[in-house]
N, C-alpha and C positions, 0 to 999 in steps of 0.2 A: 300371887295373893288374890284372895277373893275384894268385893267390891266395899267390905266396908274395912278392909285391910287386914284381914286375919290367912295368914299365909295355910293356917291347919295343920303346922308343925309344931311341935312342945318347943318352949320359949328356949330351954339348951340348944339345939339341932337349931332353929332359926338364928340366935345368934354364932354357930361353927358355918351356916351359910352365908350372914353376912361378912364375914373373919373374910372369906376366902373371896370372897364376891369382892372386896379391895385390894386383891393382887390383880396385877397389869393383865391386861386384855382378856380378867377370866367373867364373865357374865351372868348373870341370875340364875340360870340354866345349868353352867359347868358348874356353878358353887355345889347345888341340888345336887348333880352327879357325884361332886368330890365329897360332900358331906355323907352323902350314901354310903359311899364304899366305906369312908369311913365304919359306918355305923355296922356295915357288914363285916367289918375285920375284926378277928376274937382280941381279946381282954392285951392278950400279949404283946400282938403285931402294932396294936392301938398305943398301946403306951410305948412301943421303941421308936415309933414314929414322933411320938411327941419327947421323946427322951433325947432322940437326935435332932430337933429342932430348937429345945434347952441348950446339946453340947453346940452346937453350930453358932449361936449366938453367944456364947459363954468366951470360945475356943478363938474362931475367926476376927479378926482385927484389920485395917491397913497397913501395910508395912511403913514402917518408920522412915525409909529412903525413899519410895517409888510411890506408895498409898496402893498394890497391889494387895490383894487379900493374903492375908500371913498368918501361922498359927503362933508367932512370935512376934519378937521386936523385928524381922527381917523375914522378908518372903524369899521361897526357893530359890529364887534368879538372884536377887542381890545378893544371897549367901553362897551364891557361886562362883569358887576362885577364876576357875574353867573358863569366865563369858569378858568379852573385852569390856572392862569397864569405862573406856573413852568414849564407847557409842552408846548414845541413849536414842531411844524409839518411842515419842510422845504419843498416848491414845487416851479417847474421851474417859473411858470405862474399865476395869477389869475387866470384861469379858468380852474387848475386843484385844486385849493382851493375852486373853485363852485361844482367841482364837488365830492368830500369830503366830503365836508359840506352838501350836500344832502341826505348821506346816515345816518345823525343824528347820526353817530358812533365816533365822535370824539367830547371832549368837553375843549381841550385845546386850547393856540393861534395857530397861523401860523404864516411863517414868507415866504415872496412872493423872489426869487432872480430873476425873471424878465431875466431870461436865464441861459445858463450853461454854465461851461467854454471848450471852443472850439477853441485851439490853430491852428490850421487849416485852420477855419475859423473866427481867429484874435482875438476872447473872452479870455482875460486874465481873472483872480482873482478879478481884479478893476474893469472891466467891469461889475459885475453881482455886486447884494449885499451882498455878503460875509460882509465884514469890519462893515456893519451897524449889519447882526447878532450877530457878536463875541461881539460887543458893547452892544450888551443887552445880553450877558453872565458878559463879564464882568464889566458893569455900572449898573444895574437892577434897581438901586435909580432913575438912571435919562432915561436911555433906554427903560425899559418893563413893561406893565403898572402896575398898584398897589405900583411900586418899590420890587416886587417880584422876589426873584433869581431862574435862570433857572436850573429848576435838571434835564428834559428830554428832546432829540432833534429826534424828529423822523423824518428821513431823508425818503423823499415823491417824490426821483425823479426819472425821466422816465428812465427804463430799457435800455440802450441805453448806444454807449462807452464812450459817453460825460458824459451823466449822470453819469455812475459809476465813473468816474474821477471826476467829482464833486465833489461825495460821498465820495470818497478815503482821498482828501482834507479836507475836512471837519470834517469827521471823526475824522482826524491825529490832528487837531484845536482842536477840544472841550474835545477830551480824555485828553490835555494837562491840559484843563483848569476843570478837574475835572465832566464833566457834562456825564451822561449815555447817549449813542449814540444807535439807533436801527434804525434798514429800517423796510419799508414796505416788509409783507409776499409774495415770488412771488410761484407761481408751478400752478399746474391743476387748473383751475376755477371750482367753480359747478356746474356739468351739461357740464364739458366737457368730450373728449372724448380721450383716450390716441394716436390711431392712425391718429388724426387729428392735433396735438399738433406738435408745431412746436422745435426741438434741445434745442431753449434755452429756453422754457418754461420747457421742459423735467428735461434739467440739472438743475434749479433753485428746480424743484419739489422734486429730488432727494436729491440737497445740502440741502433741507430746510425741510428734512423729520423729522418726529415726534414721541415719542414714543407713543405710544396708551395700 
């Protein structure tokens, strides 16, 4: 924008740059580029773009059991006879449950909490899905699918003070109620490199060493 605030764009095209200029981490700059091509793509392409950003918000939902994204009352994984439904795989987000599920190493549920709790920054207990998991601990007739009860919770959240407070909670929940609690393994990656690695990967690698 110029200095007495006139960007020099028709008011349409300024406000499809500010649109896009409030998606995460896209900046004044990527908007300008995104609203461009935009404005470069024919009559067609323009509207299927905006036709599938209609169906996507129309279509897409949380699923009813886990809060993963679902084109129904149940997303793929919980509608799958196929996956053990006793183990569930707690993560912040759907798309750390995409990213999981890609490496075909896990073949139990998930259970999505859709954030962590972050006193701080205002996230109580209520705020996330806690309450709807402990509910398919404790209801499984009516909560988890098959009506199968939960005997493993593998807690799947981001290494982080939030996250391990999460964890803490959660933990302190399900040990009550009888269910075996584990995290994900954290320390050196493969193919890392020790003097590269940063304190708390270090410490993690250490706490989590193994007999061999």
């Amino acid at each position: 924008m110029n200095s007495d605030g006139q960007s020099g764009y028709p008011t349409s095209v300024e406000g499809l740059i500010d649109r896009f200029g409030r998606l995460p981490g896209v900046g004044r700059r990527t908007a300008e580029r995104l609203a461009l091509h935009i404005l470069k793509l024919d009559a067609v392409e323009a509207k299927k773009l905006a036709r599938a950003i209609d169906e996507v918000k129309d279509a897409v939902q949380h699923c009813r059991v886990c809060f993963n994204f679902a084109d129904g009352k149940r997303c793929s994984v919980c509608a799958d006879a196929r996956r053990d439904r006793s183990a569930v795989m707690v993560v912040e987000q759907p798309g750390d449950l995409i990213a999981l599920e890609q490496t075909g190493m896990w073949r139990g549920l998930y259970h999505v909490l859709l954030g962590r709790v972050s006193p701080l920054e205002g996230v109580q207990v209520e705020d996330v899905t806690i309450a709807d998991l402990l509910a398919r601990v404790d209801e499984p007739e009516e909560r988890n699918p098959g009506g199968e009860r939960v005997r493993e919770v593998v807690l799947a959240l981001n290494p982080t003070l939030e996250g391990d407070g999460t964890a803490l909670h959660l933990m302190a929940e399900l040990e009550r109620r009888g269910v075996d609690v584990s995290r994900l393994a954290r320390g050196l990656p493969a193919g890392g490199q020790i003097n590269l690695s940063n304190k708390a990967i270090l410490a993690d690698a250490i706490a989590g060493r193994r007999r061999v």
